[in-house]
C-alpha positions in Angstrom: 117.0 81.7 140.6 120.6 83.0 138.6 121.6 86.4 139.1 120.1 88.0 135.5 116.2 86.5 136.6 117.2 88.0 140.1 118.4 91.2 138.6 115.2 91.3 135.9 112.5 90.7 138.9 113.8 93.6 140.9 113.9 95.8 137.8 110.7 94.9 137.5 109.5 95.6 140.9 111.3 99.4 140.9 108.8 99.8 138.0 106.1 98.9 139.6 107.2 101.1 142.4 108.0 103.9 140.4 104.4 103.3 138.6 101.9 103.3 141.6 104.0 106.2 143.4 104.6 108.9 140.7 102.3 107.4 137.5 99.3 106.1 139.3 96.5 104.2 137.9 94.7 105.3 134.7 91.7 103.2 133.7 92.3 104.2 129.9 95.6 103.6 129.4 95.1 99.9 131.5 92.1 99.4 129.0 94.5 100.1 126.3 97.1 97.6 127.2 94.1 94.9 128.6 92.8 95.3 124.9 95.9 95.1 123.3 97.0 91.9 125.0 93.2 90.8 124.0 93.7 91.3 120.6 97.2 89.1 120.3 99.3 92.1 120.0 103.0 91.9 121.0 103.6 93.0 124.7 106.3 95.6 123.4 105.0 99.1 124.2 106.7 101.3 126.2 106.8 100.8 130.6 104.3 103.4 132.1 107.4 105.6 133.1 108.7 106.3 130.0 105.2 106.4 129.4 104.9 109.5 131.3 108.3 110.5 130.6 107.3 110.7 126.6 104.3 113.1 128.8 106.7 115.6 130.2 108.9 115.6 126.6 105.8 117.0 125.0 105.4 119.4 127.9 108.4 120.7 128.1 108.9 121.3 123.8 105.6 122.8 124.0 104.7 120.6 121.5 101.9 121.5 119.1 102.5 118.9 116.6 103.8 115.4 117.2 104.8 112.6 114.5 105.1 109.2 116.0 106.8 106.0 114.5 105.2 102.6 115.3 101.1 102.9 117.1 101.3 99.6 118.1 98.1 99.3 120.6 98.6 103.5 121.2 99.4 103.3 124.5 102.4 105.7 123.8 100.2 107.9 121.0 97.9 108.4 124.5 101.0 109.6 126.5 101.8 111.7 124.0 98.4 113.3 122.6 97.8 114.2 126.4 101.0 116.3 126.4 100.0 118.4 123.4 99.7 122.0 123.9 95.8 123.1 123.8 94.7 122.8 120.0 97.8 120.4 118.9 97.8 117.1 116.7 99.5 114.0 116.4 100.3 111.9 113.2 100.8 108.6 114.2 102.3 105.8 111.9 101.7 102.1 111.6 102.1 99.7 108.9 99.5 96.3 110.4 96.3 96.4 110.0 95.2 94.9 113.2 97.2 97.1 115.2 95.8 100.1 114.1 92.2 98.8 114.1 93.0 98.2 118.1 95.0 101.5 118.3 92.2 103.6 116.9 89.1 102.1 119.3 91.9 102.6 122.4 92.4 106.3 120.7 88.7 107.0 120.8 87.6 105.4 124.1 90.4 107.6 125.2 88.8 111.1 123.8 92.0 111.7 121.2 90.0 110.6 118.2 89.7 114.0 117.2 93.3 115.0 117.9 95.1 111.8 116.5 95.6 110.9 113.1 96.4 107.3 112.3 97.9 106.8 108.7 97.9 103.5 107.8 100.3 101.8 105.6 104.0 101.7 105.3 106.2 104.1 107.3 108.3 105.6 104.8 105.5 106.1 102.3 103.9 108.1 104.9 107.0 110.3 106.2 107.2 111.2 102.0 103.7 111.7 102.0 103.1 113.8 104.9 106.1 115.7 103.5 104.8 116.2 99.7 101.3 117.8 101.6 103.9 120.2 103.7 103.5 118.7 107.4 105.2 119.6 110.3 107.7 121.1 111.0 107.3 118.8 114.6 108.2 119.8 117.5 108.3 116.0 118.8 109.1 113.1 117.0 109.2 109.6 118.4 110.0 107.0 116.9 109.6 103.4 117.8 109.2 100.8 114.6 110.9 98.2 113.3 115.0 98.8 114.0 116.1 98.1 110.7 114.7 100.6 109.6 115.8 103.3 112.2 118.2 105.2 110.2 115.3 106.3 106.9 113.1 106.8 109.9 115.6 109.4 111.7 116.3 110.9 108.2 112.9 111.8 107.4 112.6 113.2 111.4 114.9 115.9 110.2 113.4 116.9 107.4 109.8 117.1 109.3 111.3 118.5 112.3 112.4 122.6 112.7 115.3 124.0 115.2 114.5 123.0 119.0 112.8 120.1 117.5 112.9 116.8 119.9 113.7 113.4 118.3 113.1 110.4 120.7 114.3 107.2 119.4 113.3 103.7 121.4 115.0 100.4 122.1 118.3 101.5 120.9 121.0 99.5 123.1 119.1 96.0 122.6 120.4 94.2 125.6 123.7 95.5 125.2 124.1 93.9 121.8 124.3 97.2 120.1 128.3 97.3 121.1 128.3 94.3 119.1 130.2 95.1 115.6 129.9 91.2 114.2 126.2 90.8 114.8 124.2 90.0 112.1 120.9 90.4 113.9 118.9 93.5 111.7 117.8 95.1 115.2 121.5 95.7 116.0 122.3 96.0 112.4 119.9 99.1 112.1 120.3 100.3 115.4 124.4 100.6 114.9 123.8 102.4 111.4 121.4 104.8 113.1 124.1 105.6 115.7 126.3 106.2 112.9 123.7 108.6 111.2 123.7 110.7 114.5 127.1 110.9 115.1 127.4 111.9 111.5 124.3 114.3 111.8 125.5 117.9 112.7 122.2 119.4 112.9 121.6 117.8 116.3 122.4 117.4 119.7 122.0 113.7 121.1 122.6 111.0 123.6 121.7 107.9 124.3 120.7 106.6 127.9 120.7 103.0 129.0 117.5 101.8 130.8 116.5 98.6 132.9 112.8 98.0 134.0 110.1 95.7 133.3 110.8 95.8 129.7 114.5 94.7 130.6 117.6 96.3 129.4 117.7 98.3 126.8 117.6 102.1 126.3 116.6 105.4 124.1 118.5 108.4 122.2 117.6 111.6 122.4 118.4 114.6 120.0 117.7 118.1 120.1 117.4 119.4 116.2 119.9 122.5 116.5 119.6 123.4 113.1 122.2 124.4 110.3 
């Protein structure tokens, strides 16, 4: 075995450490992710640590109302919807078909079908439609879609989102390839020009914070919306 399968399986055993110690089992969220991986659906969702990390986020915020980029199978939109403060909602976003037909019977097995809204269609359509009907503001936003399209995505997060605002942002060091100035791979391409949006951005607050775990290396920002 070389070093980086070496290095991958004991990331990948920490996770599962981490998972049975401090996450512990959850029948609905493992039916969510058995269904998902039933129905063909890429095996991309978040590790049940940041799983629960997206959890404490909403706790801490408070959060009321939540906007989420990319459903997938909802594995994350259950994370989140259980973090909502008593009486919240959650708008989540996803452009296939499939996936949200998956994502809403995992949503109501899991109880949130009255506290989730899934809007079907293309992400920024939505983000202008929920705000031409006056959304938001959010006090979460995460956002976890297709790369390329990362820095509209973060845009339109500001413009639902209010001071003290959260804005999560997934997958954004891409095996290290995001240091990468030459790559022509739209992942990188979109993640760099979201970086450069936030470092532009003076309305926020934000890091970024390398991960390894059973999803492999890669990592998330995090902004706090400060206002003007």
């Amino acid at each position: 075995m070389d070093a980086t399968a070496e290095a991958g399986d004991r990331w990948t055993a920490v996770d599962e450490y981490i998972s049975e110690l401090l996450v512990g089992a959850d029948p609905v969220l493992e039916a969510a992710l058995d269904d998902s991986r039933a129905a063909g659906l890429p095996p991309i969702q978040v590790a049940p640590p940041q799983g629960k990390l997206l959890y404490l986020l909403a706790k801490i915020v408070g959060a009321g109302q939540i906007l989420e980029v990319g459903t997938l199978g909802a594995y994350s939109t259950i994370w989140l919807a259980r973090g909502l403060a008593p009486g919240g909602r959650l708008v989540t976003l996803e452009v296939n078909p499939k996936h949200a037909e998956v994502a809403r019977a995992n949503l109501a097995r899991a109880g949130l079908a009255d506290v989730v809204t899934l809007r079907l269609g293309r992400a920024v359509d939505s983000l202008a439609q929920l705000e031409s009907e006056g959304a938001g503001p959010f006090d979460l936003v995460f956002i976890d879609a297709d790369k390329e399209t990362n820095p509209d995505y973060f845009r339109w997060a500001m413009r639902l989102t209010r001071p003290g605002s959260l804005i999560v942002v997934d997958n954004v060091v891409r095996h290290g390839a995001v240091i990468d100035a030459h790559s022509t791979d739209p992942s990188v391409v979109g993640t760099r020009r979201l970086n450069d949006v936030m470092a532009a951005e003076r309305r926020i607050s934000v890091t970024e914070i390398q991960t390894v775990g059973s999803k492999g290396y890669d990592g998330f920002a995090l902004a706090l919306v400060l206002g003007d």
